[in-house]
N, CA, C, O and CB atoms as a CASP TS submission, in Angstrom:
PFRMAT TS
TARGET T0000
AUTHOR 0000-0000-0000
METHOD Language model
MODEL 1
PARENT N/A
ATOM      1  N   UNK     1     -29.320 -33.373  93.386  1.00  0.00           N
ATOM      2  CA  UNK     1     -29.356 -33.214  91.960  1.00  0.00           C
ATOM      3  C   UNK     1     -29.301 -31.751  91.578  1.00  0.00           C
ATOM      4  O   UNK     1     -28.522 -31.393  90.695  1.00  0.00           O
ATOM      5  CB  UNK     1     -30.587 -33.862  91.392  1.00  0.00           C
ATOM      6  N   UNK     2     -29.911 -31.084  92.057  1.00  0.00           N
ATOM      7  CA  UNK     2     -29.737 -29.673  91.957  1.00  0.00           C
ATOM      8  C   UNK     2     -28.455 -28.793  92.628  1.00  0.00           C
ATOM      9  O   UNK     2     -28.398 -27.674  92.117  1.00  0.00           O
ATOM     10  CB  UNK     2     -30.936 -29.206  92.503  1.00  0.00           C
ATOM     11  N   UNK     3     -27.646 -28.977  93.422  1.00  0.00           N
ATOM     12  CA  UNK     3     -26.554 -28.767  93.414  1.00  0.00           C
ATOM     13  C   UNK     3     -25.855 -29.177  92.615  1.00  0.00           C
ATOM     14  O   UNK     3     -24.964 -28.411  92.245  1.00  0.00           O
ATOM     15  CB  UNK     3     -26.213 -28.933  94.188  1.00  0.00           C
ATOM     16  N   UNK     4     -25.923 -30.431  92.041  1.00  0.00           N
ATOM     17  CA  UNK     4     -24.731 -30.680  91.093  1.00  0.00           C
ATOM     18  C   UNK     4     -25.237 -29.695  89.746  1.00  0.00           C
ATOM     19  O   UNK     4     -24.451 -29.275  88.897  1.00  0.00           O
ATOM     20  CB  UNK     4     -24.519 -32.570  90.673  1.00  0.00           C
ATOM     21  N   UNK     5     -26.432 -29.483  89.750  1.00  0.00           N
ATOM     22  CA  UNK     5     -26.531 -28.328  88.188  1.00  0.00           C
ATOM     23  C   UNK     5     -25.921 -27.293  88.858  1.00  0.00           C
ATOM     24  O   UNK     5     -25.150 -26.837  88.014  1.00  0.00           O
ATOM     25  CB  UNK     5     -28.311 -27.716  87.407  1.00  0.00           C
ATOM     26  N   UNK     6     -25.796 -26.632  89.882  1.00  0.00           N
ATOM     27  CA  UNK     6     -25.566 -25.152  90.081  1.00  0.00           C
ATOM     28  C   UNK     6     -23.859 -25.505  89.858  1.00  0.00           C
ATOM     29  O   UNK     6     -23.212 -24.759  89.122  1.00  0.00           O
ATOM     30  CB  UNK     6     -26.208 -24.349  91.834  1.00  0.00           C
ATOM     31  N   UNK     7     -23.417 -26.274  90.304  1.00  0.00           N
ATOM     32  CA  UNK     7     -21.976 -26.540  90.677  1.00  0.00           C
ATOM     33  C   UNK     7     -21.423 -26.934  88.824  1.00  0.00           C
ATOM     34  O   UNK     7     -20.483 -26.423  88.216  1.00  0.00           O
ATOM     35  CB  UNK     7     -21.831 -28.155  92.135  1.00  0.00           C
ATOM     36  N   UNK     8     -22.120 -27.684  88.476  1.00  0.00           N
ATOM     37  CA  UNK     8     -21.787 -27.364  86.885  1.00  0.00           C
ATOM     38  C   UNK     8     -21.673 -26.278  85.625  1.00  0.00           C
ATOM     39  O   UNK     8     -20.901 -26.103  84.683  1.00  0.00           O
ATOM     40  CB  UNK     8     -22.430 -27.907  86.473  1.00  0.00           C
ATOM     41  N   UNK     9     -23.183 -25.492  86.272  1.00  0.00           N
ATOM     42  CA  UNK     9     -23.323 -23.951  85.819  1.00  0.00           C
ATOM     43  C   UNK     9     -22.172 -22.897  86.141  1.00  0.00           C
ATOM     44  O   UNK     9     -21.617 -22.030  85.466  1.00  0.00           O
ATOM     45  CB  UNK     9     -24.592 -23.368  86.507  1.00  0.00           C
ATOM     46  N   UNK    10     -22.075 -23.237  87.157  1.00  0.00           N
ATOM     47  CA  UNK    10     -21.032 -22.279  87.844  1.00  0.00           C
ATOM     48  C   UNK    10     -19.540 -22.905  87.231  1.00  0.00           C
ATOM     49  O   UNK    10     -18.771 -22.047  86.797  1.00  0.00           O
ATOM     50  CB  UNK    10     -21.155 -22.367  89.781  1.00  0.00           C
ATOM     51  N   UNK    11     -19.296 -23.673  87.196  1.00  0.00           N
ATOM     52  CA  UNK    11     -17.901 -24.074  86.976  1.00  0.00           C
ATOM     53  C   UNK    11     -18.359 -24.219  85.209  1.00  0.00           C
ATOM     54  O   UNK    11     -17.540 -24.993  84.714  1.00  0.00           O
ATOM     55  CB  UNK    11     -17.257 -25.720  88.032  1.00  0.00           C
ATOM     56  N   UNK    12     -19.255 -23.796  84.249  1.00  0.00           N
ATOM     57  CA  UNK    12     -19.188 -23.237  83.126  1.00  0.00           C
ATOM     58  C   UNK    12     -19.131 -21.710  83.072  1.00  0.00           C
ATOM     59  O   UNK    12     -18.395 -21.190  82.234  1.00  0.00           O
ATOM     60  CB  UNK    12     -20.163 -23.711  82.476  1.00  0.00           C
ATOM     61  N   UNK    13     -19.792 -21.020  83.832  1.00  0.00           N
ATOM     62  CA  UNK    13     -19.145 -19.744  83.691  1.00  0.00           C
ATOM     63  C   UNK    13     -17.780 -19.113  84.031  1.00  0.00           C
ATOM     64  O   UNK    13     -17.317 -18.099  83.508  1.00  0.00           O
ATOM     65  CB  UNK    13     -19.821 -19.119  84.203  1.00  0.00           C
ATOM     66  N   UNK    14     -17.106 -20.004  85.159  1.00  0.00           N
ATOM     67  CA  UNK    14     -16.063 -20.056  85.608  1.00  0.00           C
ATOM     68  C   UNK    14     -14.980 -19.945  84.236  1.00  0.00           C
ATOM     69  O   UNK    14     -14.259 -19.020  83.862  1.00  0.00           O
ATOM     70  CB  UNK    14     -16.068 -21.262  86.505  1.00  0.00           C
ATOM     71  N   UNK    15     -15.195 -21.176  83.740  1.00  0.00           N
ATOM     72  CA  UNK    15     -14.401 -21.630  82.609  1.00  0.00           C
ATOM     73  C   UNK    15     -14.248 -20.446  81.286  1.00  0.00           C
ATOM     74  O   UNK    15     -13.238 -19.916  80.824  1.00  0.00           O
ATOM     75  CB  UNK    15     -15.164 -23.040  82.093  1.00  0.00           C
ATOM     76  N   UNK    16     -15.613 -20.308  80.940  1.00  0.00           N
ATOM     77  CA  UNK    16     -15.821 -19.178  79.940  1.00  0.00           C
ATOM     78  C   UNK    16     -14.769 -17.607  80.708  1.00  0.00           C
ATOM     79  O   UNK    16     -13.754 -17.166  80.170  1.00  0.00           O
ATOM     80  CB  UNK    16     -17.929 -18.866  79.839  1.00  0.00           C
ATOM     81  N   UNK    17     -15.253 -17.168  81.739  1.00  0.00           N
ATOM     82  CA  UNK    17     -14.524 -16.242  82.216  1.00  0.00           C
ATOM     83  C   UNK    17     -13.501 -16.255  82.168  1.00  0.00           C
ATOM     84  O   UNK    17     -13.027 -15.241  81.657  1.00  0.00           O
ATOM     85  CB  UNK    17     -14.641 -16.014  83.072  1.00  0.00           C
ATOM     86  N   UNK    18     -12.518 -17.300  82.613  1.00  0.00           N
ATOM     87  CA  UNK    18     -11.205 -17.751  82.059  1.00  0.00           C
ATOM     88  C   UNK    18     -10.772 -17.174  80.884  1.00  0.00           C
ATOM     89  O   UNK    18     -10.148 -16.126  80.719  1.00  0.00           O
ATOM     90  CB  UNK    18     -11.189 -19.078  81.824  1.00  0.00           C
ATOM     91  N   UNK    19     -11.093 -17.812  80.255  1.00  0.00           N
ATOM     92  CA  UNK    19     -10.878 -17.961  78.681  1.00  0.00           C
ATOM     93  C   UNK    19     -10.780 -16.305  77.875  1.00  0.00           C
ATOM     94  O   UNK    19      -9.986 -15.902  77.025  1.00  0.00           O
ATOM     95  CB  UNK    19     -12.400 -18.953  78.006  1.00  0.00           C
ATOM     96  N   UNK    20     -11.920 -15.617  78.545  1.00  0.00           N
ATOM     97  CA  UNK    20     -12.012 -14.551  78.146  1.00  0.00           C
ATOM     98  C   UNK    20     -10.843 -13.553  78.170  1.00  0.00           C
ATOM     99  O   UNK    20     -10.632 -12.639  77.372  1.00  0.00           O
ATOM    100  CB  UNK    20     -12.944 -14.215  78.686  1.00  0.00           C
ATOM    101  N   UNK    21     -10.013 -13.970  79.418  1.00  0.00           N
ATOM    102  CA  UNK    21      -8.560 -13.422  79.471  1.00  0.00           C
ATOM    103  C   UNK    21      -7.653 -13.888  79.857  1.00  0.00           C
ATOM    104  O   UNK    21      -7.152 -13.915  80.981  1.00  0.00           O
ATOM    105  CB  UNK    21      -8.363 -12.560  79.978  1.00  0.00           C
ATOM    106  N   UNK    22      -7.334 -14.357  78.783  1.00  0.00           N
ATOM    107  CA  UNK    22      -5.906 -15.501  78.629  1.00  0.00           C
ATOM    108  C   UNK    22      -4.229 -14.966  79.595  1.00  0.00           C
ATOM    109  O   UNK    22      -3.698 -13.964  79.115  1.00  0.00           O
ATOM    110  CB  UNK    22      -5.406 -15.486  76.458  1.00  0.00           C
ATOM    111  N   UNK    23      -3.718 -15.416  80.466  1.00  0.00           N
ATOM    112  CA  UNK    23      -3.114 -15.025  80.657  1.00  0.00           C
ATOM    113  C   UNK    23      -1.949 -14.787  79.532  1.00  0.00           C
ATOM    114  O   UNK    23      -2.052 -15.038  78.332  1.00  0.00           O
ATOM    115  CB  UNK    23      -3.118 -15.457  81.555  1.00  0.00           C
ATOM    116  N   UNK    24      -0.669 -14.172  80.302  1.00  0.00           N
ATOM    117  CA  UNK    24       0.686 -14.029  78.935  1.00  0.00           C
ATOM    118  C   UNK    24       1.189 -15.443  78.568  1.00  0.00           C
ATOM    119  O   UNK    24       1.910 -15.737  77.615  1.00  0.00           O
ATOM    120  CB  UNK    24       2.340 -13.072  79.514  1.00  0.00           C
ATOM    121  N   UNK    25       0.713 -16.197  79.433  1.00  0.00           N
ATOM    122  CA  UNK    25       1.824 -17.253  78.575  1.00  0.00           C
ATOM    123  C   UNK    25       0.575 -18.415  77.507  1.00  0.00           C
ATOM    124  O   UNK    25       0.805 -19.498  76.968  1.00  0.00           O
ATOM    125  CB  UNK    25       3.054 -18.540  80.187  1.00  0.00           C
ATOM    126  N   UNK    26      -0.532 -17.698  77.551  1.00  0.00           N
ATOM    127  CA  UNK    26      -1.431 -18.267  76.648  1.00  0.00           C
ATOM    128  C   UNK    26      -2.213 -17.062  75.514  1.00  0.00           C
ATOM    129  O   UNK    26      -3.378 -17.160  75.129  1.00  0.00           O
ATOM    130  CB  UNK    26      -2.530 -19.059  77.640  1.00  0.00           C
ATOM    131  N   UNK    27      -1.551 -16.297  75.243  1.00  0.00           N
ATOM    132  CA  UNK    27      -2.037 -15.797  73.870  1.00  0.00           C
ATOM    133  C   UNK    27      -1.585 -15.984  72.776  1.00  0.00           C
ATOM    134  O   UNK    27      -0.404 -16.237  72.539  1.00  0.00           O
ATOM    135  CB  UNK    27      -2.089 -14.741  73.760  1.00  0.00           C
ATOM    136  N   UNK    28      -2.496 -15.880  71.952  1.00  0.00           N
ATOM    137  CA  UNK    28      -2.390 -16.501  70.485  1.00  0.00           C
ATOM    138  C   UNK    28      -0.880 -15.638  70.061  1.00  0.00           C
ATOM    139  O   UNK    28      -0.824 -14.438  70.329  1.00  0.00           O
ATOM    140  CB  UNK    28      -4.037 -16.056  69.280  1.00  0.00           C
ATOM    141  N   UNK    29       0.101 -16.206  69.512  1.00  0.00           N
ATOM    142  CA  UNK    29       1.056 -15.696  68.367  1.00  0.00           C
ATOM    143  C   UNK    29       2.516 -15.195  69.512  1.00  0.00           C
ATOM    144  O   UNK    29       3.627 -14.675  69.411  1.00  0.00           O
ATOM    145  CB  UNK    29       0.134 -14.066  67.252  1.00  0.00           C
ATOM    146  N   UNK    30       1.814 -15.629  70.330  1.00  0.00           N
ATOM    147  CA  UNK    30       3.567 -15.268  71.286  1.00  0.00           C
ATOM    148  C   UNK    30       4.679 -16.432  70.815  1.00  0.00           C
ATOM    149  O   UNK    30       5.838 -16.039  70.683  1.00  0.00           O
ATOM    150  CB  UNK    30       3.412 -15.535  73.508  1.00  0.00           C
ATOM    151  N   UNK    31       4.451 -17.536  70.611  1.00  0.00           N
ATOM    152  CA  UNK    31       5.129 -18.466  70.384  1.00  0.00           C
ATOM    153  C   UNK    31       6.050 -17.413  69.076  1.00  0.00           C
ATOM    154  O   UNK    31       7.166 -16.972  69.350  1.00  0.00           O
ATOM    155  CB  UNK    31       4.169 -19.958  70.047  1.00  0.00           C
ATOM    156  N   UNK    32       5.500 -17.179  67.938  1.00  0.00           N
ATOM    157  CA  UNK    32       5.658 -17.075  66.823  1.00  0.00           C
ATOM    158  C   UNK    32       6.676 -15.858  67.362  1.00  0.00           C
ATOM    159  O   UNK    32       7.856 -15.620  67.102  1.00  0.00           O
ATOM    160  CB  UNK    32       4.374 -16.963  65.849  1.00  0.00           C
ATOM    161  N   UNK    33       6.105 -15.470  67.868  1.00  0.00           N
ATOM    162  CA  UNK    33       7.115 -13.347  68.126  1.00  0.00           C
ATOM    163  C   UNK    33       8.356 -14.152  68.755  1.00  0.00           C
ATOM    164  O   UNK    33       9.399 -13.843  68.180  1.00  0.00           O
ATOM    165  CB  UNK    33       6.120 -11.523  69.941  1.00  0.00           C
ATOM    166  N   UNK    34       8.534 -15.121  69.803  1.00  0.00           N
ATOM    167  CA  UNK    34       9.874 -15.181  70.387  1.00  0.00           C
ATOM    168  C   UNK    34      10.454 -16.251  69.277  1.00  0.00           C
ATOM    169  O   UNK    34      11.682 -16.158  69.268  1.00  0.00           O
ATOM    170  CB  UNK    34       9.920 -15.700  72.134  1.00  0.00           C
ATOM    171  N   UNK    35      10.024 -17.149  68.420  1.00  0.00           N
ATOM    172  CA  UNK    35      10.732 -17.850  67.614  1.00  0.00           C
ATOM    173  C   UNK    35      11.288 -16.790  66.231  1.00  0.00           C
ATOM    174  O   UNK    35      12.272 -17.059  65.542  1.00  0.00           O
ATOM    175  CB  UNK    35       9.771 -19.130  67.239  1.00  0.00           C
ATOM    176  N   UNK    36      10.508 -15.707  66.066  1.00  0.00           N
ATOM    177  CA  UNK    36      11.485 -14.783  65.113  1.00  0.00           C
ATOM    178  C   UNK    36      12.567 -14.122  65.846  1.00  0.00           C
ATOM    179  O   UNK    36      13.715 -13.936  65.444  1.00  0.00           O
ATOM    180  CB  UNK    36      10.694 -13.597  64.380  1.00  0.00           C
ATOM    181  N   UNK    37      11.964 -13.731  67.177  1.00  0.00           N
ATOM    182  CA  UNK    37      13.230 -12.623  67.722  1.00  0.00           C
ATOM    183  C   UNK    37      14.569 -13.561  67.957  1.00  0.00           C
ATOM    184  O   UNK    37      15.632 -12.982  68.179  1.00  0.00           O
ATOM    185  CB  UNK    37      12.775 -11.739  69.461  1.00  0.00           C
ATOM    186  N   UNK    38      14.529 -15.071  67.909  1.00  0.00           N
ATOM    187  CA  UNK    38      15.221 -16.287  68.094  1.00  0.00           C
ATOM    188  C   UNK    38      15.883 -16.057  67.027  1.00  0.00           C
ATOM    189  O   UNK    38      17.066 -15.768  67.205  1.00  0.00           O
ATOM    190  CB  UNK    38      14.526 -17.603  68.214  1.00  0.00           C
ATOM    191  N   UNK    39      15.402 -16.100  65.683  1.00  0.00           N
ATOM    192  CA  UNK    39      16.078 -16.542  64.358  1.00  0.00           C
ATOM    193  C   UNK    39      16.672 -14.852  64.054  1.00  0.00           C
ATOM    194  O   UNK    39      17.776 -14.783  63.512  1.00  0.00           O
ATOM    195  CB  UNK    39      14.756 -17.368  62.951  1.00  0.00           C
ATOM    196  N   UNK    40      16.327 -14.213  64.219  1.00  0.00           N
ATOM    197  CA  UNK    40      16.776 -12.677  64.181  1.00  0.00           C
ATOM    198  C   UNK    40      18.397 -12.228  64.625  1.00  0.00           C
ATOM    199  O   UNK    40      19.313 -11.676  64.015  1.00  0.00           O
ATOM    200  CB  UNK    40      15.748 -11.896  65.253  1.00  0.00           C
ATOM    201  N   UNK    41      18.218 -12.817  66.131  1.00  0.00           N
ATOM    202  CA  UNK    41      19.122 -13.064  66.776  1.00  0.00           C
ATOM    203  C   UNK    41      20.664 -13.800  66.194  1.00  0.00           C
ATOM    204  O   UNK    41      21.768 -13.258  66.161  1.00  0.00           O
ATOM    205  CB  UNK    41      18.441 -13.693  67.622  1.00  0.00           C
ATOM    206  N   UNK    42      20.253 -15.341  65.726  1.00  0.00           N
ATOM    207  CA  UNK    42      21.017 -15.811  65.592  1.00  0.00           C
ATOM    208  C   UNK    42      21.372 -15.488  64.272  1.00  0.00           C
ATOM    209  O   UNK    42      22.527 -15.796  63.982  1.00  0.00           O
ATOM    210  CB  UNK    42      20.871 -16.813  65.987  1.00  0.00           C
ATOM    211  N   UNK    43      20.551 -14.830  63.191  1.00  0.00           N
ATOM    212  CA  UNK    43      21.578 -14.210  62.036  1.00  0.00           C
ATOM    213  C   UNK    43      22.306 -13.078  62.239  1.00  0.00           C
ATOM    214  O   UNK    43      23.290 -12.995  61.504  1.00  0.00           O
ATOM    215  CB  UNK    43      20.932 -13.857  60.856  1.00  0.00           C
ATOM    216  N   UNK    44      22.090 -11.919  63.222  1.00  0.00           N
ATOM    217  CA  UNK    44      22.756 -11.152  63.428  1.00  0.00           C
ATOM    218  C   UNK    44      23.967 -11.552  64.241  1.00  0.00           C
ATOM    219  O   UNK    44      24.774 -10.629  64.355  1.00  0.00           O
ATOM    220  CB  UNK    44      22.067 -10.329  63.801  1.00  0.00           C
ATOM    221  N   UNK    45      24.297 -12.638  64.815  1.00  0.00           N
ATOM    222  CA  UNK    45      25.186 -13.373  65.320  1.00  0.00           C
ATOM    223  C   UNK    45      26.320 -14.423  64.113  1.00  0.00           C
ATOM    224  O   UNK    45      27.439 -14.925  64.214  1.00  0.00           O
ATOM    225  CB  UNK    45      24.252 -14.183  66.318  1.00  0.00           C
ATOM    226  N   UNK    46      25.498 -14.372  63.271  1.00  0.00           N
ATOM    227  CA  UNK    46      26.113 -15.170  62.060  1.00  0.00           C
ATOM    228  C   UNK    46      26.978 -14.182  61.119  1.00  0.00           C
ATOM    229  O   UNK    46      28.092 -14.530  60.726  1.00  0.00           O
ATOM    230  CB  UNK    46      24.859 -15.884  61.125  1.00  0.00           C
ATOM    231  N   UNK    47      26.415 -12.939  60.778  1.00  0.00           N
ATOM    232  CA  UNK    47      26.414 -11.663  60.238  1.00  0.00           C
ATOM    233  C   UNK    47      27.894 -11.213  60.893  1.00  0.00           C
ATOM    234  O   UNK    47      28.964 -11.035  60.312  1.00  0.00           O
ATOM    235  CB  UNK    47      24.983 -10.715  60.679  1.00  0.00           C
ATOM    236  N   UNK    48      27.542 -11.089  62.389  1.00  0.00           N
ATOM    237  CA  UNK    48      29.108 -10.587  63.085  1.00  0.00           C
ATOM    238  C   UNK    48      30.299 -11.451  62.855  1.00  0.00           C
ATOM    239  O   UNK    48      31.479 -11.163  63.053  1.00  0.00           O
ATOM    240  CB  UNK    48      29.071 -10.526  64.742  1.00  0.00           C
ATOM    241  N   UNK    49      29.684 -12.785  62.313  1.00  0.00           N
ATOM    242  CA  UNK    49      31.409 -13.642  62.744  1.00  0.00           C
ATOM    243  C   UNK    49      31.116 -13.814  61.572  1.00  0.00           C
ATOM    244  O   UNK    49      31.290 -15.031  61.626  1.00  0.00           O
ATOM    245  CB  UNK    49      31.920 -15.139  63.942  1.00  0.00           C
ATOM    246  N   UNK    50      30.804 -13.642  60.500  1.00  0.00           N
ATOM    247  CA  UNK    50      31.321 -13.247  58.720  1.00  0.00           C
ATOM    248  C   UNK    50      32.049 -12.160  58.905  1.00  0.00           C
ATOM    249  O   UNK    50      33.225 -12.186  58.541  1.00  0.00           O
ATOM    250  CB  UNK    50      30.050 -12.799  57.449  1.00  0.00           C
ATOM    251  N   UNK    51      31.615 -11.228  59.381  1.00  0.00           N
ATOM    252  CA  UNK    51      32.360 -10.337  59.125  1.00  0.00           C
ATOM    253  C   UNK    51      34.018 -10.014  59.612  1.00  0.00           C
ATOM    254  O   UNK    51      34.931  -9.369  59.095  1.00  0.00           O
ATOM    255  CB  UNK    51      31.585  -9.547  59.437  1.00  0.00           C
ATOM    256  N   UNK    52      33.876 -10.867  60.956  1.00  0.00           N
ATOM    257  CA  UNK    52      35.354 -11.249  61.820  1.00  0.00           C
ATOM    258  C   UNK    52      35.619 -12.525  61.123  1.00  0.00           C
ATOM    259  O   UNK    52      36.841 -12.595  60.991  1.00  0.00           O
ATOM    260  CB  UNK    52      35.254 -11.510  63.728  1.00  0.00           C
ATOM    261  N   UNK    53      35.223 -13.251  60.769  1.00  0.00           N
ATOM    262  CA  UNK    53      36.132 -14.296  60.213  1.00  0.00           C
ATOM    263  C   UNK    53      35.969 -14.123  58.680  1.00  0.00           C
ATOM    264  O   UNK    53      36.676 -14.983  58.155  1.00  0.00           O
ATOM    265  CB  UNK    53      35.748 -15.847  60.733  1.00  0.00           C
ATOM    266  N   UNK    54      35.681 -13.782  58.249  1.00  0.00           N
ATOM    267  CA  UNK    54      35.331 -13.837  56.671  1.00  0.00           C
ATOM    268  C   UNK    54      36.839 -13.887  56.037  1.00  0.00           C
ATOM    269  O   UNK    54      36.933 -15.014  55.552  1.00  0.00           O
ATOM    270  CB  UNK    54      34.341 -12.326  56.059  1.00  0.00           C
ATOM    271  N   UNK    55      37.797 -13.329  55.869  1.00  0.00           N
ATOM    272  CA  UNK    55      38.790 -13.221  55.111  1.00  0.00           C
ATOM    273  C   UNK    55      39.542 -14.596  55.753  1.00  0.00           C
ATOM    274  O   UNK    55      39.984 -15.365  54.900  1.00  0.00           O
ATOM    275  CB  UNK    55      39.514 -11.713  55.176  1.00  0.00           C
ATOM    276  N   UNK    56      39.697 -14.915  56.913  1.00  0.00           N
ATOM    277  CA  UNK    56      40.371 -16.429  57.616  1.00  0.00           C
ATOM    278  C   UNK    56      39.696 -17.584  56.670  1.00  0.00           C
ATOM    279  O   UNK    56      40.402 -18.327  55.988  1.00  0.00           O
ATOM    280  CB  UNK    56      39.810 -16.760  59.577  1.00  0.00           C
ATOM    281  N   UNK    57      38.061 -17.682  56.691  1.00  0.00           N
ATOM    282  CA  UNK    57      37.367 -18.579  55.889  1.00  0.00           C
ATOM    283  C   UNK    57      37.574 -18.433  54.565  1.00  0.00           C
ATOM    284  O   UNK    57      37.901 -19.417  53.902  1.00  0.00           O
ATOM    285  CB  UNK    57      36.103 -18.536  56.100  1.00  0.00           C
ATOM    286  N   UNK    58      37.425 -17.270  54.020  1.00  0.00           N
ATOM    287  CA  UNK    58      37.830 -17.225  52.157  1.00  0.00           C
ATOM    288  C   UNK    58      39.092 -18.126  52.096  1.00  0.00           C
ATOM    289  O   UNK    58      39.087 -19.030  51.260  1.00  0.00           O
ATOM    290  CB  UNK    58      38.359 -15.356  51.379  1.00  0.00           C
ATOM    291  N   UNK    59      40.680 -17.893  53.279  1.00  0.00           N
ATOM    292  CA  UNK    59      41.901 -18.267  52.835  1.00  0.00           C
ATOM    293  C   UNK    59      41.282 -19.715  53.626  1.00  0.00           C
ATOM    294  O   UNK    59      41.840 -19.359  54.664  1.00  0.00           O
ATOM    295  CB  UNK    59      43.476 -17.294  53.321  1.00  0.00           C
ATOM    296  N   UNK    60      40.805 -20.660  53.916  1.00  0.00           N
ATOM    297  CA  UNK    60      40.457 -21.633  54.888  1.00  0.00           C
ATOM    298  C   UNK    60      39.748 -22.403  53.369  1.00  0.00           C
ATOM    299  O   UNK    60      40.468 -23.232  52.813  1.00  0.00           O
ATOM    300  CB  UNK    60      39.345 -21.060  56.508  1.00  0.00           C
ATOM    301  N   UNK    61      38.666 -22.170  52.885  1.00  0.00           N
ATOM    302  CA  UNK    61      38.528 -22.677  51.825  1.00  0.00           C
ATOM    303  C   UNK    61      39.099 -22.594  50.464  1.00  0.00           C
ATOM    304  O   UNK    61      38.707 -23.410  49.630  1.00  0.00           O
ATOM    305  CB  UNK    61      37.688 -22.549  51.796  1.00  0.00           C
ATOM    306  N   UNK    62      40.078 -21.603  50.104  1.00  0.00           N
ATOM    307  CA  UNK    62      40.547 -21.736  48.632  1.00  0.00           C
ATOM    308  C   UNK    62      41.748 -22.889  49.086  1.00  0.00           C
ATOM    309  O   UNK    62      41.946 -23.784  48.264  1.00  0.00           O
ATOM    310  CB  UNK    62      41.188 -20.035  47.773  1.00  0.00           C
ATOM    311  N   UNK    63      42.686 -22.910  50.556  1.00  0.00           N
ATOM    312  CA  UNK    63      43.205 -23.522  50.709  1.00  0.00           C
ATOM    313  C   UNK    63      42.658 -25.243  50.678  1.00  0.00           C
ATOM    314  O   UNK    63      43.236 -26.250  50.269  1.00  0.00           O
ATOM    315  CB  UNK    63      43.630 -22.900  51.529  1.00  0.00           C
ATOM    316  N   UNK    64      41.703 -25.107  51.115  1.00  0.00           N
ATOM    317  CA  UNK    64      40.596 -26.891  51.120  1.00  0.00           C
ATOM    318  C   UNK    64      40.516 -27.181  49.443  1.00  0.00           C
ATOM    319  O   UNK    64      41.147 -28.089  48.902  1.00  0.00           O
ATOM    320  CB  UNK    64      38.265 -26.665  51.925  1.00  0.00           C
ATOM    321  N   UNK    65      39.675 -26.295  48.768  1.00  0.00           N
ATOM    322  CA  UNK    65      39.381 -26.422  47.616  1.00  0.00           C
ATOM    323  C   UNK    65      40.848 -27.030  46.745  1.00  0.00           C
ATOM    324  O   UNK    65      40.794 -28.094  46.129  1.00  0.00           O
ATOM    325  CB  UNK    65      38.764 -25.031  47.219  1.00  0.00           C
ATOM    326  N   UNK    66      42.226 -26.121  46.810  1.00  0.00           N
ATOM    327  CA  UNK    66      43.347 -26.122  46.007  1.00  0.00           C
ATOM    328  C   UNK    66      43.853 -27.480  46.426  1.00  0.00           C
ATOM    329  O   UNK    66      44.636 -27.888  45.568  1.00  0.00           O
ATOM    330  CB  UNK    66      44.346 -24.877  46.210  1.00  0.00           C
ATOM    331  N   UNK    67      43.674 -28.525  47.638  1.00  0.00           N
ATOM    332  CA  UNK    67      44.535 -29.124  48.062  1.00  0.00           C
ATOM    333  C   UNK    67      43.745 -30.382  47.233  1.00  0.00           C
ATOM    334  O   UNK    67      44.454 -31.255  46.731  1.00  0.00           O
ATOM    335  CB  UNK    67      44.851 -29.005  49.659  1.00  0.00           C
ATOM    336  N   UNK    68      42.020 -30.477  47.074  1.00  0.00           N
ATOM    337  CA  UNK    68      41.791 -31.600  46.530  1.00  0.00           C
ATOM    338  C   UNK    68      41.936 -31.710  44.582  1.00  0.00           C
ATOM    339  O   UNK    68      41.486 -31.015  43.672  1.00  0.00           O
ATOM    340  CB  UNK    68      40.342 -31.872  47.163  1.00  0.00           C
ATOM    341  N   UNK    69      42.552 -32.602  44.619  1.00  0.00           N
ATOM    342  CA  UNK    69      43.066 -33.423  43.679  1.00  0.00           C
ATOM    343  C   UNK    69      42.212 -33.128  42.151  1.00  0.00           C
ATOM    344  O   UNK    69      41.061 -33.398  42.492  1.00  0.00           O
ATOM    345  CB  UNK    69      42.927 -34.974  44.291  1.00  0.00           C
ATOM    346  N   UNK    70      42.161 -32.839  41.083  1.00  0.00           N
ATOM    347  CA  UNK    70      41.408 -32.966  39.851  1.00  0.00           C
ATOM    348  C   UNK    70      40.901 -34.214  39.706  1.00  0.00           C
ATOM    349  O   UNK    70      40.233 -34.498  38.712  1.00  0.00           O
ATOM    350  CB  UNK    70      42.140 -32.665  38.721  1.00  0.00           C
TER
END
């Protein structure tokens, strides 16, 4: 009976110690930092092919727009 308290005590300080220093793939707000550098990404990727396609798409839609019917 008394081993199982020490072995419980111990595997609560264990736990707490843990905790105290989270490794990298468990701290608070990392999720959040790589899901902006994600969306960051993909507008500056959106940004470049406006700017390379932009005049193809302007003539791509006035042509769509002119062809449907009144």
């Amino acid at each position: 009976m008394m081993i199982q308290f020490i072995e419980a005590w111990v595997g609560l300080y264990a736990s707490q110690e843990q905790d105290a220093h989270p490794s990298a793939a468990q701290q608070p707000g990392q999720g959040l930092v790589e899901y902006a550098l994600l969306l960051s990404f993909i507008a500056i990727g959106v940004i470049v092919a406006l700017v390379f396609f932009g005049d193809k798409l302007t003539t791509l839609y006035s042509k769509l727009g002119n062809s449907i019917p009144n």
